[in-house]
N, CA, C and O atoms as a GROMACS GRO file, in nm:
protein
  176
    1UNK      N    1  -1.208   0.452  -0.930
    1UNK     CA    2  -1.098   0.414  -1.018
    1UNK      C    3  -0.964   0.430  -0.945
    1UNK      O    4  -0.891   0.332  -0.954
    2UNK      N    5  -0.910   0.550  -0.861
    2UNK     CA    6  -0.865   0.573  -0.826
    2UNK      C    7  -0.778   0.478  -0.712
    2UNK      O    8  -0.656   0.472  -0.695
    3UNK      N    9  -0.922   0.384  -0.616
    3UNK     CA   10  -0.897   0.328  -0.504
    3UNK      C   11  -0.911   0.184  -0.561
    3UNK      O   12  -0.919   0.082  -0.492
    4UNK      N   13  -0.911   0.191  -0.698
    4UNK     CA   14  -0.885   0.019  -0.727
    4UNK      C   15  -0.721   0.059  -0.767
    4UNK      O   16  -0.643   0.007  -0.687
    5UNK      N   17  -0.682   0.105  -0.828
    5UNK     CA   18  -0.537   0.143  -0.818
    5UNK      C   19  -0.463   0.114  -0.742
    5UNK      O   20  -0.373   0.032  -0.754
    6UNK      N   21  -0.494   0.189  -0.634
    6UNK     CA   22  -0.397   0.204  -0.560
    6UNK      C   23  -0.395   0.065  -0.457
    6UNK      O   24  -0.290   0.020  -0.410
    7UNK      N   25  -0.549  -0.002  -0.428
    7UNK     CA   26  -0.498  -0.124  -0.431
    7UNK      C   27  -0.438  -0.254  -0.512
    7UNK      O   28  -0.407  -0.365  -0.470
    8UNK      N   29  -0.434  -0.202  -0.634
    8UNK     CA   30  -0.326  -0.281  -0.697
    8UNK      C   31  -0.188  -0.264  -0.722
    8UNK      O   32  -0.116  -0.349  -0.775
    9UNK      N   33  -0.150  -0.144  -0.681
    9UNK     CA   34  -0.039  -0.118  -0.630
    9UNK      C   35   0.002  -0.133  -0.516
    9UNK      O   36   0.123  -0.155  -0.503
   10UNK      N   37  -0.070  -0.127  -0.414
   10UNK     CA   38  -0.047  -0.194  -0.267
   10UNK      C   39  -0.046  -0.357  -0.279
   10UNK      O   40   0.034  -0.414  -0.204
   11UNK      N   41  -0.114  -0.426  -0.353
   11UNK     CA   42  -0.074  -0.594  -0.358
   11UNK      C   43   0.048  -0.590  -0.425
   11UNK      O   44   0.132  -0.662  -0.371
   12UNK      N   45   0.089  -0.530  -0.528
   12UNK     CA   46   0.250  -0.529  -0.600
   12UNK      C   47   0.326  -0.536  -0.519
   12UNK      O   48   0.399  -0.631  -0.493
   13UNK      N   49   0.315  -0.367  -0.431
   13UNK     CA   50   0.450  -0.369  -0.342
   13UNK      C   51   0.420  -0.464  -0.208
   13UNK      O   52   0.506  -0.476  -0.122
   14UNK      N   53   0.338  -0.505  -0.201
   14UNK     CA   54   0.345  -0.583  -0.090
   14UNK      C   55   0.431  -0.729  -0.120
   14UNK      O   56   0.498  -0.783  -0.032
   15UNK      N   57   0.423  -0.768  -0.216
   15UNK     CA   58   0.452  -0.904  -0.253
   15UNK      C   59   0.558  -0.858  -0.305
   15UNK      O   60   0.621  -0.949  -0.251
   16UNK      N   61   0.666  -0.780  -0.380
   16UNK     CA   62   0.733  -0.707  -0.357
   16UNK      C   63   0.839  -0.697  -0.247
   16UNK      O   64   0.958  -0.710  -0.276
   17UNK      N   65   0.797  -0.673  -0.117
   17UNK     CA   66   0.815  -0.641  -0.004
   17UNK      C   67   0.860  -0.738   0.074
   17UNK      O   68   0.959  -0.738   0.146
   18UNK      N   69   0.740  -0.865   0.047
   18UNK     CA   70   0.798  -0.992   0.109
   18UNK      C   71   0.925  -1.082   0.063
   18UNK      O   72   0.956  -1.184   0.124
   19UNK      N   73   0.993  -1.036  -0.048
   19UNK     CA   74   1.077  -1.057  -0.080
   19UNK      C   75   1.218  -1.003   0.012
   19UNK      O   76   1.318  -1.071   0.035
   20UNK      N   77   1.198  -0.893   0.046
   20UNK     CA   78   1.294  -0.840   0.143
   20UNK      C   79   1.239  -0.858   0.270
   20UNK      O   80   1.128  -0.909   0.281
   21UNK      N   81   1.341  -0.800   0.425
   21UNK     CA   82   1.316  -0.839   0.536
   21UNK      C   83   1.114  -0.805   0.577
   21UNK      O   84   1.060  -0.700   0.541
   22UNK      N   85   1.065  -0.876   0.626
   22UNK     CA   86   0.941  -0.906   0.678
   22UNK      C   87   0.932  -0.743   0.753
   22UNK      O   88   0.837  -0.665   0.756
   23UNK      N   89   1.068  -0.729   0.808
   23UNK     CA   90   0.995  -0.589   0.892
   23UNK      C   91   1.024  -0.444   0.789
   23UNK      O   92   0.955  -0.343   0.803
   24UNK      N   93   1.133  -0.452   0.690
   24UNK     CA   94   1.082  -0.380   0.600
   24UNK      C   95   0.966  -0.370   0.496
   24UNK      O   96   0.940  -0.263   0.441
   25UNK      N   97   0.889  -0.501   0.469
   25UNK     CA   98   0.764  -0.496   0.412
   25UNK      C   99   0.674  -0.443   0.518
   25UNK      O  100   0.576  -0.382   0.476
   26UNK      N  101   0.687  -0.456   0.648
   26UNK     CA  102   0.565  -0.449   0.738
   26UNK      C  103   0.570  -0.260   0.706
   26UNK      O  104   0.474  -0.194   0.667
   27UNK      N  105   0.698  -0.212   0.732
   27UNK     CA  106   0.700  -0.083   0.717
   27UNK      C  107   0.620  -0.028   0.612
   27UNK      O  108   0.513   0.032   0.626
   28UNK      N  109   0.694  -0.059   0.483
   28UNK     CA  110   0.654  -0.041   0.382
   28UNK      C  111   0.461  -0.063   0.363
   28UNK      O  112   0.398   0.030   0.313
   29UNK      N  113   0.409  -0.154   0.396
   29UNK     CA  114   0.282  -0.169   0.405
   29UNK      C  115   0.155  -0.096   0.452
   29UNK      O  116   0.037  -0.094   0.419
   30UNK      N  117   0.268  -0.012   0.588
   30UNK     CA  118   0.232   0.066   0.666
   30UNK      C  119   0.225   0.163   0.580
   30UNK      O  120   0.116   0.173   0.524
   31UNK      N  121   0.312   0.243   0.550
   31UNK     CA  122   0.321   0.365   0.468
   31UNK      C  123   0.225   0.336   0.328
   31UNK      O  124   0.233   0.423   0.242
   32UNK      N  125   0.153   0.242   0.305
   32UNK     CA  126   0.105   0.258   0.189
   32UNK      C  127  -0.060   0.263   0.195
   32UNK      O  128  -0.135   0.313   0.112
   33UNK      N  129  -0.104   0.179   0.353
   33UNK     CA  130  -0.210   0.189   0.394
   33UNK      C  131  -0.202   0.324   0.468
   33UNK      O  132  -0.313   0.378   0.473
   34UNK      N  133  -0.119   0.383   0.517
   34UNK     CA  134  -0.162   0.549   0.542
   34UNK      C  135  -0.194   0.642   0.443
   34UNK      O  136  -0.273   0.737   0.446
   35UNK      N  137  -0.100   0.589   0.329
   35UNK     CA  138  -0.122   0.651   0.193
   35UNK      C  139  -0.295   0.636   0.119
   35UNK      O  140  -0.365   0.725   0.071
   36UNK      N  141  -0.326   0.482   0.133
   36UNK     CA  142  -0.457   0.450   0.064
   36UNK      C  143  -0.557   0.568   0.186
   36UNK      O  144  -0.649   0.637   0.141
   37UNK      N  145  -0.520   0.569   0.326
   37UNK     CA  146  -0.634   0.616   0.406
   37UNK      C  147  -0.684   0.766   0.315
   37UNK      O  148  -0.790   0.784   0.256
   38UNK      N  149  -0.584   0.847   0.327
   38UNK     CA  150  -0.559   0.954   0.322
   38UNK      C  151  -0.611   0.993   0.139
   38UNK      O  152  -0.691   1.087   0.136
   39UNK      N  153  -0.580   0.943   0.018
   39UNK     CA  154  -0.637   0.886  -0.095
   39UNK      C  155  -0.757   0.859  -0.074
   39UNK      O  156  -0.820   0.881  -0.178
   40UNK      N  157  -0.828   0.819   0.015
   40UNK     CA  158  -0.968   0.738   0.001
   40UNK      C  159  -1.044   0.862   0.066
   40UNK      O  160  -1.161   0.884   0.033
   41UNK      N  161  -0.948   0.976   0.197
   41UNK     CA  162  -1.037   1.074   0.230
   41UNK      C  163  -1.087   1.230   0.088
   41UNK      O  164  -1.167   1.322   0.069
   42UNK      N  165  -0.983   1.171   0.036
   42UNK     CA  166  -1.019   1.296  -0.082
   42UNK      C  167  -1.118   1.269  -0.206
   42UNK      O  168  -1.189   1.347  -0.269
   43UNK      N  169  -1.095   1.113  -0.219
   43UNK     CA  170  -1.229   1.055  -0.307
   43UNK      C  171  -1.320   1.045  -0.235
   43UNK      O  172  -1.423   1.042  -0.302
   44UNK      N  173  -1.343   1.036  -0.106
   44UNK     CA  174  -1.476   1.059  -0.043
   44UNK      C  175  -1.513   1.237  -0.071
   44UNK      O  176  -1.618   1.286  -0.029
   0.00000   0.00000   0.00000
């Protein structure tokens, strides 16, 4: 439940994101897939 979340919050802010500069979404994208990694090690 948890990791469908948070990828639907990672497609939000991503699309989101592309609205502003490309290399602040890339950032931003970044920080959210470190976020999902790290999320996905504690539901494991």
């Amino acid at each position: 439940m948890g990791s469908t979340q948070g990828a639907e919050q990672l497609n939000a802010l991503s699309r989101i994101g592309k609205d502003f500069t490309p290399q602040l979404a890339k950032k931003q994208q970044t920080a959210l897939e470190t976020q999902g990694t790290e999320n996905a090690k504690w539901l494991m």
